[in-house]
N, CA, C and O atoms as a Tripos MOL2 file, in Angstrom:
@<TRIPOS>MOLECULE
protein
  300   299    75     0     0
PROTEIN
NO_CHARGES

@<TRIPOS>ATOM
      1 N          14.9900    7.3310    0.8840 N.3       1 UNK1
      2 CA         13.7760    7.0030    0.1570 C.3       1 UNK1
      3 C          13.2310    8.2710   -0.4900 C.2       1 UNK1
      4 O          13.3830    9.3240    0.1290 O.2       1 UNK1
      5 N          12.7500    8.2800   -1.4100 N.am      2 UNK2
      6 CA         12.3890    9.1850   -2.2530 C.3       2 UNK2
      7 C          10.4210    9.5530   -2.0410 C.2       2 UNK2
      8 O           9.9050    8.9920   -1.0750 O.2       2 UNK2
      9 N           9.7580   10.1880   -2.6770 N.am      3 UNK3
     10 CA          8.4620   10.7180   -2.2670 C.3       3 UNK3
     11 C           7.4890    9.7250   -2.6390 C.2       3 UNK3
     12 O           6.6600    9.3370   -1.8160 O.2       3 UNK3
     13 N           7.5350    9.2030   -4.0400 N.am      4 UNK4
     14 CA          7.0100    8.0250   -4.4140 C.3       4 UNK4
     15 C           7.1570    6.8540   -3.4490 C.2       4 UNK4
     16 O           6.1040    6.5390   -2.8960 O.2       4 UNK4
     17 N           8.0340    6.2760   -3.1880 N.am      5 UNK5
     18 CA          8.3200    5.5890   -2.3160 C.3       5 UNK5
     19 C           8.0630    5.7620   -0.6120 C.2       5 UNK5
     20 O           7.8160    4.7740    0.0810 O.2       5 UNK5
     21 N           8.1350    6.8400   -0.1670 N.am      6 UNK6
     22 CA          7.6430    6.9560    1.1440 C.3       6 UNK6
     23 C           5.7890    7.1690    1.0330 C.2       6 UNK6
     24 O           5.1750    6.7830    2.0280 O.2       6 UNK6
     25 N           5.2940    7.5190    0.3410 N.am      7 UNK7
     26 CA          4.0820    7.7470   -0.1030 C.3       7 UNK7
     27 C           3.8350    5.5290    0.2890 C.2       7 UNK7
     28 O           3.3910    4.9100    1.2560 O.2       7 UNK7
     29 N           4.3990    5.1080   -1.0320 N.am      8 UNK8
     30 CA          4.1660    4.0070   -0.8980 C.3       8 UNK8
     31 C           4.1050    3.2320    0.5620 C.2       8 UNK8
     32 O           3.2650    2.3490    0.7380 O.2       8 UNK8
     33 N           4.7390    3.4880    1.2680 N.am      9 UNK9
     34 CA          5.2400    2.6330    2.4560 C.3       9 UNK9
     35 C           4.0080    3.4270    3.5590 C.2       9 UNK9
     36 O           3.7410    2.8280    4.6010 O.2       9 UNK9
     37 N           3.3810    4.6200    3.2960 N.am     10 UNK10
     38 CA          2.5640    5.1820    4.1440 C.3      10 UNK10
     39 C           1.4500    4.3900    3.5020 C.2      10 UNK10
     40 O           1.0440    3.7730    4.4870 O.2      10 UNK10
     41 N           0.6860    4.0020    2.4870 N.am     11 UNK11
     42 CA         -0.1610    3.5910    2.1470 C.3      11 UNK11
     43 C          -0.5000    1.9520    2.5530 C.2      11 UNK11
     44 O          -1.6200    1.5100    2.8090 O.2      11 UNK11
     45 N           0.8620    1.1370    2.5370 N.am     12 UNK12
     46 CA          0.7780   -0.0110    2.8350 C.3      12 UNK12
     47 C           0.9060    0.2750    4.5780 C.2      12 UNK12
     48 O           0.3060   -0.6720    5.0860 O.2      12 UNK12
     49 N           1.2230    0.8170    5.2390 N.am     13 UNK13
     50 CA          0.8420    0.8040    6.7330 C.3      13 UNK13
     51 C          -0.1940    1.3580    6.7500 C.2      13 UNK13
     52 O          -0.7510    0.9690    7.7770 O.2      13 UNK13
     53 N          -1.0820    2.3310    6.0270 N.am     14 UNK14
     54 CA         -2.2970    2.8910    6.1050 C.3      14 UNK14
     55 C          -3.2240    1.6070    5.9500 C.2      14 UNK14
     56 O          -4.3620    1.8300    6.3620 O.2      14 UNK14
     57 N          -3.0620    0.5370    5.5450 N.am     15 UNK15
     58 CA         -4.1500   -0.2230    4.9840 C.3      15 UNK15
     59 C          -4.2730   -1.3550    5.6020 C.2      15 UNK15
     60 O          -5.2760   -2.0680    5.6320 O.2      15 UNK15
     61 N          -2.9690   -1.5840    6.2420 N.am     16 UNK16
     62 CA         -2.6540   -2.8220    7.1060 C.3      16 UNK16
     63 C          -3.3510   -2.3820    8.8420 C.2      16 UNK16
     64 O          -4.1550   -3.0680    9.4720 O.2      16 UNK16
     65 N          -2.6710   -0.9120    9.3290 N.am     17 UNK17
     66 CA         -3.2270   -0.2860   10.3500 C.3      17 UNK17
     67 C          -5.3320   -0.2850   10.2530 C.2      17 UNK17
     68 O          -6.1380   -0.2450   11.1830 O.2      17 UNK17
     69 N          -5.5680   -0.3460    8.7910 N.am     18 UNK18
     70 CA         -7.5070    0.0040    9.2460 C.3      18 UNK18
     71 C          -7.3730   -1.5210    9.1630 C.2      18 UNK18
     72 O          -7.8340   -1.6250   10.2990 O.2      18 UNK18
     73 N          -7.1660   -2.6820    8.8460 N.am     19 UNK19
     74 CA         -7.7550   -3.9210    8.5080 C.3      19 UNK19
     75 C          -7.3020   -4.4750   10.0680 C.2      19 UNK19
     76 O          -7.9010   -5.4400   10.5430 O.2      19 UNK19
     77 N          -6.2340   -3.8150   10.8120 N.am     20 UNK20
     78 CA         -6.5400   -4.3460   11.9930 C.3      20 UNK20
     79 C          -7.0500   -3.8790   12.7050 C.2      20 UNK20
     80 O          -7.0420   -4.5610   13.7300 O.2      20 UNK20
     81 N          -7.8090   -2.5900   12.8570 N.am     21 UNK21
     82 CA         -8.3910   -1.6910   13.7340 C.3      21 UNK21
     83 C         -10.0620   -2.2910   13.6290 C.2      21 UNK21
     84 O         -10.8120   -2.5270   14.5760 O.2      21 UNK21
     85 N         -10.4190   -2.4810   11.7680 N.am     22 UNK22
     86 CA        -11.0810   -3.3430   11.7660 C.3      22 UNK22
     87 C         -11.7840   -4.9270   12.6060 C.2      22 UNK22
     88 O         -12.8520   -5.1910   13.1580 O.2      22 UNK22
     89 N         -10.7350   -5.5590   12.3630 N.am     23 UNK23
     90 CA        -11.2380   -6.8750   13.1670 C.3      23 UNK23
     91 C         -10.6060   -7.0020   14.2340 C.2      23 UNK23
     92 O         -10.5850   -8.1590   14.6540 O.2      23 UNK23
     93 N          -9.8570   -5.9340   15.0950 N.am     24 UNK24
     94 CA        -10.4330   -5.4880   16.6740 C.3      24 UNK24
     95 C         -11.7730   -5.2810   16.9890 C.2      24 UNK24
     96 O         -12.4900   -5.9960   17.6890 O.2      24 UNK24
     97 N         -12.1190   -4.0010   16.2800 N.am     25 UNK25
     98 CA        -13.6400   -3.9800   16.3430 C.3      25 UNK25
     99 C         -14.3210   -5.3310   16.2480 C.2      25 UNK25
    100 O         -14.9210   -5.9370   17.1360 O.2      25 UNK25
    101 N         -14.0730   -5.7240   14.8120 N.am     26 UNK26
    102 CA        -14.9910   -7.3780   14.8380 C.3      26 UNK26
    103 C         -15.5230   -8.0440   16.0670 C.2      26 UNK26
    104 O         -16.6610   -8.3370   16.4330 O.2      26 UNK26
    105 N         -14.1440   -8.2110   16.6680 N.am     27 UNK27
    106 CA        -13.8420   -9.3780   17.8530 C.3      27 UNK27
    107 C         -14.7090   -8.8780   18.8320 C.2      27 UNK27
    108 O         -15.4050   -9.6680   19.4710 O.2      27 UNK27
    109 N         -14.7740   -7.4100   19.0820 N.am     28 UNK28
    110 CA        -15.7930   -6.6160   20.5150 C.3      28 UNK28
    111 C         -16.7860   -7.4910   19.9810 C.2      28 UNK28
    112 O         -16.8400   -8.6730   20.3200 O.2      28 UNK28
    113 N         -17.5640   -6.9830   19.1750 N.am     29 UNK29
    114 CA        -19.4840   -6.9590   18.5750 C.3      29 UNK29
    115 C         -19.6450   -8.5560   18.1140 C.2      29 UNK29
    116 O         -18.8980   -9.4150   17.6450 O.2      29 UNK29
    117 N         -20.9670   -8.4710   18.4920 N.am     30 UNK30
    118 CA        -21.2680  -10.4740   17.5040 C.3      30 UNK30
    119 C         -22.0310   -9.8140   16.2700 C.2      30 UNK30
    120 O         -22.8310  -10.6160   15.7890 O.2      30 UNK30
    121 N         -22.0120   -8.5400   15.5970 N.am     31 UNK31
    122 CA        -22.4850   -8.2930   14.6100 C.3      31 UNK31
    123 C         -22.0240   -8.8660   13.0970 C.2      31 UNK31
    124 O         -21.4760   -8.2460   12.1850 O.2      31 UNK31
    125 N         -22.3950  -10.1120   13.1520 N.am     32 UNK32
    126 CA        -21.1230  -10.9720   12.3150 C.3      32 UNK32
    127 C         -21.9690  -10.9260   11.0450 C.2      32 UNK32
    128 O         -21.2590  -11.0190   10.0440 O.2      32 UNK32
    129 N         -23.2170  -10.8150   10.7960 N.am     33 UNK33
    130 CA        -24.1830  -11.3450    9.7790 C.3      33 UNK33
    131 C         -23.9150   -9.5950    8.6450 C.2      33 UNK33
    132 O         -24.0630   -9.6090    7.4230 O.2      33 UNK33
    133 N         -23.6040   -8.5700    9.2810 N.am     34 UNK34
    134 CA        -23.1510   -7.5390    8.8610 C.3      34 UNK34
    135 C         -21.4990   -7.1260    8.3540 C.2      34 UNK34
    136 O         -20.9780   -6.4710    7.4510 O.2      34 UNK34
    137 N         -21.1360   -7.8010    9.3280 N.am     35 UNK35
    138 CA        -19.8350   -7.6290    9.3050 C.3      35 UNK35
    139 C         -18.9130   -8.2510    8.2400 C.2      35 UNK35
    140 O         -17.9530   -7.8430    7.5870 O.2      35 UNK35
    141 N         -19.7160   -9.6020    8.3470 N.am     36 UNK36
    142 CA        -18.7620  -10.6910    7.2500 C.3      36 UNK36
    143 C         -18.6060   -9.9050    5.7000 C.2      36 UNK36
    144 O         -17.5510   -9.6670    5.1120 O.2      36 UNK36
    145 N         -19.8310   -9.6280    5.3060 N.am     37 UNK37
    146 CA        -19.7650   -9.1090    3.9590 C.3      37 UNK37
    147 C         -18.5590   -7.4190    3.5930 C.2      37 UNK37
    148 O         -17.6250   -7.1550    2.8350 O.2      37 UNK37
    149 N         -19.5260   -6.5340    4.9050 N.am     38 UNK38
    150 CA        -18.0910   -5.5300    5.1230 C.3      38 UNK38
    151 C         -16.9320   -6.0910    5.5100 C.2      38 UNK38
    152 O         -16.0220   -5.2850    5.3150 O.2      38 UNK38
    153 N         -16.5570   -7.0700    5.9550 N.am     39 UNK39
    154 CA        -15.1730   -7.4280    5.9400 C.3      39 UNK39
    155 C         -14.6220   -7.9060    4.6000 C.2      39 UNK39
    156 O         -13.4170   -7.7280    4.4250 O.2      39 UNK39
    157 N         -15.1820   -8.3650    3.8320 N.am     40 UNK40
    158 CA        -14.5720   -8.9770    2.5910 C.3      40 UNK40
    159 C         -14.6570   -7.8730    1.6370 C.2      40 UNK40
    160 O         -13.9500   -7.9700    0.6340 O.2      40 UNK40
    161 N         -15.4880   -6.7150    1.7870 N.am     41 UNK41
    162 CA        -15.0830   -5.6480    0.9300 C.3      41 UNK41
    163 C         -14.1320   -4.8320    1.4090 C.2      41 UNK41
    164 O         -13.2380   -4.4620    0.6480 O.2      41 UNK41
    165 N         -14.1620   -4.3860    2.8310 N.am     42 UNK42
    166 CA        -12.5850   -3.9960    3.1290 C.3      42 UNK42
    167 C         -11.2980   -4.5540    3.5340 C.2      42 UNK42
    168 O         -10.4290   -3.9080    4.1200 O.2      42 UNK42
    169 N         -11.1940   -6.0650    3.1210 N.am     43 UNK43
    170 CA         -9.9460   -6.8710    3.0730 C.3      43 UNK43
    171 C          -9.8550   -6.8100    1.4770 C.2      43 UNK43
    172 O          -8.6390   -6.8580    1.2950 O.2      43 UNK43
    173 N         -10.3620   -6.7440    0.4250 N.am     44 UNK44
    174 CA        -10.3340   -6.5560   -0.6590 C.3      44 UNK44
    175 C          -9.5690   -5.0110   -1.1690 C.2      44 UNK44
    176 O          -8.5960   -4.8890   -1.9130 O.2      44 UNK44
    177 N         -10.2660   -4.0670   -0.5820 N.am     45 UNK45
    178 CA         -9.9840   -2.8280   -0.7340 C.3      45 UNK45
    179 C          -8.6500   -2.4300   -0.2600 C.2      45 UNK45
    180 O          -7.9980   -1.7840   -1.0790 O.2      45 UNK45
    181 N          -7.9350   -2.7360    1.2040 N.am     46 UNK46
    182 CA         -6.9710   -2.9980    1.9230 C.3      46 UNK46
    183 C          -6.2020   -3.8410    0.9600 C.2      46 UNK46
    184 O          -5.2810   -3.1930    0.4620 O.2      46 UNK46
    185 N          -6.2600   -4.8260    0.6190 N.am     47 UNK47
    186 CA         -5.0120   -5.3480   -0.3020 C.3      47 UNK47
    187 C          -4.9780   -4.5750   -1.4450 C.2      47 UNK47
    188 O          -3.8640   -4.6530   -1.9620 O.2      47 UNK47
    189 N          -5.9260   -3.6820   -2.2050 N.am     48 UNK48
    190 CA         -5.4520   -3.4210   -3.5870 C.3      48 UNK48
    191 C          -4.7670   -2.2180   -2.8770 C.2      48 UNK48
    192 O          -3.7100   -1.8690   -3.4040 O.2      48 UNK48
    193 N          -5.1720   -1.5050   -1.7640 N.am     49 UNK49
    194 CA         -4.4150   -0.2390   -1.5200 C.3      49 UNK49
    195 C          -3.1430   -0.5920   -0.6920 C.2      49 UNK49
    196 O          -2.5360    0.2520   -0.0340 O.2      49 UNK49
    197 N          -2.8160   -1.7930   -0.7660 N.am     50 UNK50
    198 CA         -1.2760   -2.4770   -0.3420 C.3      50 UNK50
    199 C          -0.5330   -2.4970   -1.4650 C.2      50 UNK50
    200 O           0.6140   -2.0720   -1.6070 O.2      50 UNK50
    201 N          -1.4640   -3.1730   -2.5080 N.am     51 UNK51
    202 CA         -0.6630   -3.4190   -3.5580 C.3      51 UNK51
    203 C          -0.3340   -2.5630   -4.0130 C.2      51 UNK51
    204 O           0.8940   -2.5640   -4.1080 O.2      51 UNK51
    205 N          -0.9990   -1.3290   -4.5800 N.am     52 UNK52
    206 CA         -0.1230    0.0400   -4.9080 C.3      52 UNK52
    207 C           0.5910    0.7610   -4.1350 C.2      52 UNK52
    208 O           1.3150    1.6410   -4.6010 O.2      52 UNK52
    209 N           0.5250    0.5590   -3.0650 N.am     53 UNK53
    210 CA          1.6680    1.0400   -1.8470 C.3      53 UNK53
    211 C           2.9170    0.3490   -2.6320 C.2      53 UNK53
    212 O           3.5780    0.9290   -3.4940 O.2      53 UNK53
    213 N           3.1180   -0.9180   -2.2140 N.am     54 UNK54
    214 CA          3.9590   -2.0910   -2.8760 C.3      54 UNK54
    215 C           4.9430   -1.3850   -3.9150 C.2      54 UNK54
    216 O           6.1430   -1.1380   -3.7940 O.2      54 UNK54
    217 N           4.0450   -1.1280   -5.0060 N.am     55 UNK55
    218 CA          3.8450   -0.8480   -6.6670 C.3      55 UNK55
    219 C           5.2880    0.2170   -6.6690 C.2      55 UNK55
    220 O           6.3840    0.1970   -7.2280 O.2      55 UNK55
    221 N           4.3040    1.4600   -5.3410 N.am     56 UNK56
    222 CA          4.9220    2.7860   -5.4220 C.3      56 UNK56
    223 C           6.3800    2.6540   -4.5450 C.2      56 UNK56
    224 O           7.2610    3.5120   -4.5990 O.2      56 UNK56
    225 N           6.4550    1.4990   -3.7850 N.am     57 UNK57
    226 CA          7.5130    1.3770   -2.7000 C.3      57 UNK57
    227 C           8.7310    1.2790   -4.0090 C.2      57 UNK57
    228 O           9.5000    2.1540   -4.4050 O.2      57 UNK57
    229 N           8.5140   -0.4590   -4.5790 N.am     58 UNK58
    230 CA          9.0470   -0.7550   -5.2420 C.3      58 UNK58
    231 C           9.6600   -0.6520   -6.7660 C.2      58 UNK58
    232 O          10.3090   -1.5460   -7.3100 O.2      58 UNK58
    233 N           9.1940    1.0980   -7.5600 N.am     59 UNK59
    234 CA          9.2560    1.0830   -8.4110 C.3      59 UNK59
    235 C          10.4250    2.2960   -8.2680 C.2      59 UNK59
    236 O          10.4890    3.2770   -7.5290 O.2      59 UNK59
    237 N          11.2230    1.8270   -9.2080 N.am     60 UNK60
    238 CA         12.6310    2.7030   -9.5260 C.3      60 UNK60
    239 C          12.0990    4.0980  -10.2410 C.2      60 UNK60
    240 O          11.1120    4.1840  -10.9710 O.2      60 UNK60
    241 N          13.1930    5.4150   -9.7680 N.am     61 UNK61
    242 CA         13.0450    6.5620  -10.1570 C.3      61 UNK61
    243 C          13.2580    6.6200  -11.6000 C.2      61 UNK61
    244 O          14.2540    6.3130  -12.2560 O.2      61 UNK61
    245 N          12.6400    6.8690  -11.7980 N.am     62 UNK62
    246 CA         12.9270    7.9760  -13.5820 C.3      62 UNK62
    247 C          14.2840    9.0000  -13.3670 C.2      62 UNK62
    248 O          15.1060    9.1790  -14.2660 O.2      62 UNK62
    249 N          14.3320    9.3540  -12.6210 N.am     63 UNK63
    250 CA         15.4550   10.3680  -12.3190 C.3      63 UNK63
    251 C          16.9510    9.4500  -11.9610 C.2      63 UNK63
    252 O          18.0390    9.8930  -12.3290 O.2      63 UNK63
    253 N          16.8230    8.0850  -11.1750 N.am     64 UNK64
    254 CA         18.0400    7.2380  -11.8480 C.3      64 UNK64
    255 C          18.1540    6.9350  -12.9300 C.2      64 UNK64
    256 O          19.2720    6.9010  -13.4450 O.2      64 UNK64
    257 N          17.0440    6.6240  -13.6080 N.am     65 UNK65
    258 CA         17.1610    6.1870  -15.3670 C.3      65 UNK65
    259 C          17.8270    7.2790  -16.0530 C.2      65 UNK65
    260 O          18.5950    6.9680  -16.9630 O.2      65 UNK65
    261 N          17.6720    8.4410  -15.7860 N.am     66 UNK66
    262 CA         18.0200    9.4740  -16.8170 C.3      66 UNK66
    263 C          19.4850    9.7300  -16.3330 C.2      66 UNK66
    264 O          20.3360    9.9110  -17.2040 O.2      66 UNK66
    265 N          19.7850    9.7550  -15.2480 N.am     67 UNK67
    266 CA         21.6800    9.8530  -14.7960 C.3      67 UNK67
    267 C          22.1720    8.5530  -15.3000 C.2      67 UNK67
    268 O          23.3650    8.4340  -15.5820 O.2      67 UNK67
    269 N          21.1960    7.3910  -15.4600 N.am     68 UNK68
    270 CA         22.1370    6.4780  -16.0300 C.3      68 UNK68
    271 C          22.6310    6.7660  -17.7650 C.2      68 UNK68
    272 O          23.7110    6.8030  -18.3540 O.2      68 UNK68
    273 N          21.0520    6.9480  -18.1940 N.am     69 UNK69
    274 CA         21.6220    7.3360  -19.6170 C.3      69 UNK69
    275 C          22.2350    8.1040  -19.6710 C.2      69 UNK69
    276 O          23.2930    7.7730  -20.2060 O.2      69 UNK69
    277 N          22.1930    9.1930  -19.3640 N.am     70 UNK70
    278 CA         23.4860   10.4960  -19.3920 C.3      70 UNK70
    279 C          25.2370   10.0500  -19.1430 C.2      70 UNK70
    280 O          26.2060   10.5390  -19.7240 O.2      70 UNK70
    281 N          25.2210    8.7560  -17.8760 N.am     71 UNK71
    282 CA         26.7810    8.6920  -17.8850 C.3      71 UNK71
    283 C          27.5350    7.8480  -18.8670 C.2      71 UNK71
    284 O          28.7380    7.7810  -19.1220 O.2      71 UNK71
    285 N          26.0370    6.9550  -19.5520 N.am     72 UNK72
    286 CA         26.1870    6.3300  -20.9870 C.3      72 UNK72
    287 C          27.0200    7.2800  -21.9680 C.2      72 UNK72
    288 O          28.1920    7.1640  -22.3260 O.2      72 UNK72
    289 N          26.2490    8.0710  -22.2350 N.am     73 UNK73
    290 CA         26.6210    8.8610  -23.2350 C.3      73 UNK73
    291 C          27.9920    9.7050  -23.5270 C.2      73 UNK73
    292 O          28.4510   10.1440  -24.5820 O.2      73 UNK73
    293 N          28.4580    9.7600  -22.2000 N.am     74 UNK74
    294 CA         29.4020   10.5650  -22.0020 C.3      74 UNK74
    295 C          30.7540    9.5090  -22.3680 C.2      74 UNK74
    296 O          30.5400    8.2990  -22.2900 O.2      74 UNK74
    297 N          31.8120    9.8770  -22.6720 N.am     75 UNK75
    298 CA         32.7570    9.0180  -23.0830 C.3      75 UNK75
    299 C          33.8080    8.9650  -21.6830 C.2      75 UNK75
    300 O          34.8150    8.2570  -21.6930 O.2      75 UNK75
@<TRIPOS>BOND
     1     1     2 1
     2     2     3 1
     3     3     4 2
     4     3     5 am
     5     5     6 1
     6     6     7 1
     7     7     8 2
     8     7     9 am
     9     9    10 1
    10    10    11 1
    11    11    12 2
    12    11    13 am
    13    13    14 1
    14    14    15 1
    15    15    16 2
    16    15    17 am
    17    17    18 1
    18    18    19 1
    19    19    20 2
    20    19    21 am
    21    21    22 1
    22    22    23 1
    23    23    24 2
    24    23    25 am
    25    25    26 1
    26    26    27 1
    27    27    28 2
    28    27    29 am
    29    29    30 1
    30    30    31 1
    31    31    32 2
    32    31    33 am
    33    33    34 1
    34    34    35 1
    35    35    36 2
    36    35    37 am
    37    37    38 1
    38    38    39 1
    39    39    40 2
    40    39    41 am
    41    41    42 1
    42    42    43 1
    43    43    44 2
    44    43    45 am
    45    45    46 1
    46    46    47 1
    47    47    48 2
    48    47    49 am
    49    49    50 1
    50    50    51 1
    51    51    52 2
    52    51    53 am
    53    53    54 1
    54    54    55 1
    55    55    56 2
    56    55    57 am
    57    57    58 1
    58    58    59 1
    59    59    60 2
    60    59    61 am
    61    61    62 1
    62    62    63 1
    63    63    64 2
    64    63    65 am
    65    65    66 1
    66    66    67 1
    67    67    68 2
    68    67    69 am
    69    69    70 1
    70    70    71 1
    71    71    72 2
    72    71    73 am
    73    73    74 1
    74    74    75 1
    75    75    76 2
    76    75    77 am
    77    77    78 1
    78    78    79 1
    79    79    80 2
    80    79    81 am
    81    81    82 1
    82    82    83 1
    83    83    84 2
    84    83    85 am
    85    85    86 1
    86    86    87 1
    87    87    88 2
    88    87    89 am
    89    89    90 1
    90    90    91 1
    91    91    92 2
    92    91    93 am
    93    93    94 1
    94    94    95 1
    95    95    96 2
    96    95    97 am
    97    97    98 1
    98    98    99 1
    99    99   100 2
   100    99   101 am
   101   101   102 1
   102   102   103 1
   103   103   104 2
   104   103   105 am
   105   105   106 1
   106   106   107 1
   107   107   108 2
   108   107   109 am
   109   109   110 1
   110   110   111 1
   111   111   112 2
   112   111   113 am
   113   113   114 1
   114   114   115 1
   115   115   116 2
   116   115   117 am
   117   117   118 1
   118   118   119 1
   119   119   120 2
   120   119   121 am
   121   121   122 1
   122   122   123 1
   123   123   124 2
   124   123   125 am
   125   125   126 1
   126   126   127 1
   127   127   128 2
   128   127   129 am
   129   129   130 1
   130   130   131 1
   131   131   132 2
   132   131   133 am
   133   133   134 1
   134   134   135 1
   135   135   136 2
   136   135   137 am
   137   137   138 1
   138   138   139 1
   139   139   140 2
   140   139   141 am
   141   141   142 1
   142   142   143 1
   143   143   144 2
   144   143   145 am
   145   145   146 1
   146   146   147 1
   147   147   148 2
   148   147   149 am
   149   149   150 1
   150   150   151 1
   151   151   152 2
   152   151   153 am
   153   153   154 1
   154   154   155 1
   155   155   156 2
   156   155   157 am
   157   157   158 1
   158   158   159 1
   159   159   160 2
   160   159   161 am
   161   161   162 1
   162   162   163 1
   163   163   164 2
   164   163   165 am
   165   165   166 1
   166   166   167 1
   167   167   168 2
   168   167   169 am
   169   169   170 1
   170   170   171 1
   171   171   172 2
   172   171   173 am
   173   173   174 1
   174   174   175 1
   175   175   176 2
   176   175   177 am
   177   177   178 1
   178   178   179 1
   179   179   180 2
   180   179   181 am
   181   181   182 1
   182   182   183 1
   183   183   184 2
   184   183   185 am
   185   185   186 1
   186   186   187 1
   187   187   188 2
   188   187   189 am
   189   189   190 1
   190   190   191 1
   191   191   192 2
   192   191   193 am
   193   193   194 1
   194   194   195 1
   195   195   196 2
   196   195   197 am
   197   197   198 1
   198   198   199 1
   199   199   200 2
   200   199   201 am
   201   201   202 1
   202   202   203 1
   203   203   204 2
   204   203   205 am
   205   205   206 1
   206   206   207 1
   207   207   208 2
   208   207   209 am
   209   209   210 1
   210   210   211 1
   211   211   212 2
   212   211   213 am
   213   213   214 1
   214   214   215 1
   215   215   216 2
   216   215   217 am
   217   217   218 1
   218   218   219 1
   219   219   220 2
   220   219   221 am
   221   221   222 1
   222   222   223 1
   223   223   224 2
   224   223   225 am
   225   225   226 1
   226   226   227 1
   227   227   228 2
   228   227   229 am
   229   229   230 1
   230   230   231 1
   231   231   232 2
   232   231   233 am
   233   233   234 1
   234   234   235 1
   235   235   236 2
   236   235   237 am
   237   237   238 1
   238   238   239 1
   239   239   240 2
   240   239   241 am
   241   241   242 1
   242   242   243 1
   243   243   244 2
   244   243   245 am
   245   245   246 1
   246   246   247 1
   247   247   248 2
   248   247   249 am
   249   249   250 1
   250   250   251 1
   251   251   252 2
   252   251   253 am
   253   253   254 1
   254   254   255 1
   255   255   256 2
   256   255   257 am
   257   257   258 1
   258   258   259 1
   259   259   260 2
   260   259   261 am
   261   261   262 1
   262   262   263 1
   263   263   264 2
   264   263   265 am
   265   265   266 1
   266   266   267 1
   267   267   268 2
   268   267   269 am
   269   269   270 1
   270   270   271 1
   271   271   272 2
   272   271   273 am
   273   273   274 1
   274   274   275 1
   275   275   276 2
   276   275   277 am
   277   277   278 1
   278   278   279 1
   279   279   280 2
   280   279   281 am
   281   281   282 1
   282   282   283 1
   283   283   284 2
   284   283   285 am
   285   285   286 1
   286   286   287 1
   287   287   288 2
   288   287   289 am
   289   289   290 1
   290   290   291 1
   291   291   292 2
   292   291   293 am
   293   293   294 1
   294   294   295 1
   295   295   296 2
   296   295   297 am
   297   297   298 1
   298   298   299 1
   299   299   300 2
@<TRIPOS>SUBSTRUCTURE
     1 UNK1         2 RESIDUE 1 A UNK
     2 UNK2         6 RESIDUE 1 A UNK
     3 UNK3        10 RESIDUE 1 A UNK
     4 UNK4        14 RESIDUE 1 A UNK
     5 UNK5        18 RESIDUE 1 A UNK
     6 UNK6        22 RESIDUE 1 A UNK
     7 UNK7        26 RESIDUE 1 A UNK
     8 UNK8        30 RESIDUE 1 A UNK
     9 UNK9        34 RESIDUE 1 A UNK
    10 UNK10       38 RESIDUE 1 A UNK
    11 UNK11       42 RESIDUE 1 A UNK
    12 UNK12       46 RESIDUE 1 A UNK
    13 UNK13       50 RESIDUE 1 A UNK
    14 UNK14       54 RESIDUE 1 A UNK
    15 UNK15       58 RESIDUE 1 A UNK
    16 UNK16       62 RESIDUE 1 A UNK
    17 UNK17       66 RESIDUE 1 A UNK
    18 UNK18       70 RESIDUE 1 A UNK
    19 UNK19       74 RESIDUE 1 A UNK
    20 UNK20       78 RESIDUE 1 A UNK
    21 UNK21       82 RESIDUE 1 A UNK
    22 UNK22       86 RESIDUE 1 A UNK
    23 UNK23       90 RESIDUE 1 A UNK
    24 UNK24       94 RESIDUE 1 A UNK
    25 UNK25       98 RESIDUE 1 A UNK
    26 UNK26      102 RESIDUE 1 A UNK
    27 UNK27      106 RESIDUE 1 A UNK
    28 UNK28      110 RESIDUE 1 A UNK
    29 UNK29      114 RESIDUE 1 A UNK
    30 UNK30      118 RESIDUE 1 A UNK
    31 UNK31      122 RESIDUE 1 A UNK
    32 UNK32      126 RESIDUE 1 A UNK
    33 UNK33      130 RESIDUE 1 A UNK
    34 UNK34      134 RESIDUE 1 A UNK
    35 UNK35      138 RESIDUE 1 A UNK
    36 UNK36      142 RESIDUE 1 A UNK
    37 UNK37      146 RESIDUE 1 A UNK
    38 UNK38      150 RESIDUE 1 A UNK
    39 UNK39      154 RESIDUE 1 A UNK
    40 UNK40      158 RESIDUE 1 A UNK
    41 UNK41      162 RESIDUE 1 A UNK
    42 UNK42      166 RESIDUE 1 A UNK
    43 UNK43      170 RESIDUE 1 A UNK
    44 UNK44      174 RESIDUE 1 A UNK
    45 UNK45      178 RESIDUE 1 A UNK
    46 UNK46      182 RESIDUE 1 A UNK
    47 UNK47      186 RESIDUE 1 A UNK
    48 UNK48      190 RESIDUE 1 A UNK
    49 UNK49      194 RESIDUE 1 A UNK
    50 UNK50      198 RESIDUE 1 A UNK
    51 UNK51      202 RESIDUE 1 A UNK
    52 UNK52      206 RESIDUE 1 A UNK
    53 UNK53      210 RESIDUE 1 A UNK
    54 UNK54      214 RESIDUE 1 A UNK
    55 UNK55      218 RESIDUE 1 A UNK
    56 UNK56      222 RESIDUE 1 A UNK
    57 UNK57      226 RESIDUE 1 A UNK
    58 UNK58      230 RESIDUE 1 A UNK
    59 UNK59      234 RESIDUE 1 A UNK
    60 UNK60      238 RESIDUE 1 A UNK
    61 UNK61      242 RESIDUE 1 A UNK
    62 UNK62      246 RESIDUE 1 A UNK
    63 UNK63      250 RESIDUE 1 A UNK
    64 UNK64      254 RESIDUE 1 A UNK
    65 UNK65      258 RESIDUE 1 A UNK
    66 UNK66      262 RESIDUE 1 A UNK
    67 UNK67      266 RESIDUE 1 A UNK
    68 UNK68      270 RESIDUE 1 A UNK
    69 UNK69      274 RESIDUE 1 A UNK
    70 UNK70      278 RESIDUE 1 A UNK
    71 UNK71      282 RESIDUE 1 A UNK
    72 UNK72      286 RESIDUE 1 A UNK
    73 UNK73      290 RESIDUE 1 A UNK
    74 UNK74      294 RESIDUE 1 A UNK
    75 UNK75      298 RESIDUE 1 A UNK
């Protein structure tokens, strides 16, 4: 795996790891009238910082693109 890509895969366990550390906490406290609203802004926040995890997991090097064109070229 390359830096982009391990970056990625740290970000999507970074985000998955607080959203459950999160509603562990939840489950202790009945602070629910507080909580509900902070929960839907950090299940929101947590998926977009999945999704660019995702983004960065899943997106091909520039540096294969350019060895590909290069063995193009070559006869």
């Amino acid at each position: 795996m390359e830096r982009p890509q391990t970056t990625g895969v740290l970000l999507m366990a970074g985000a998955v790891l607080q959203m459950m550390i999160f509603l562990w906490a939840v489950a202790r406290r009945s602070y629910m009238a507080v909580a509900l609203p902070v929960m839907a802004a950090l299940a929101a926040i947590s998926a977009f910082a999945f999704w660019i995890g995702w983004t960065m997991f899943t997106t091909e090097s520039e540096l294969e693109e350019g060895l590909e064109e290069e063995g193009e070229a070559i006869p």
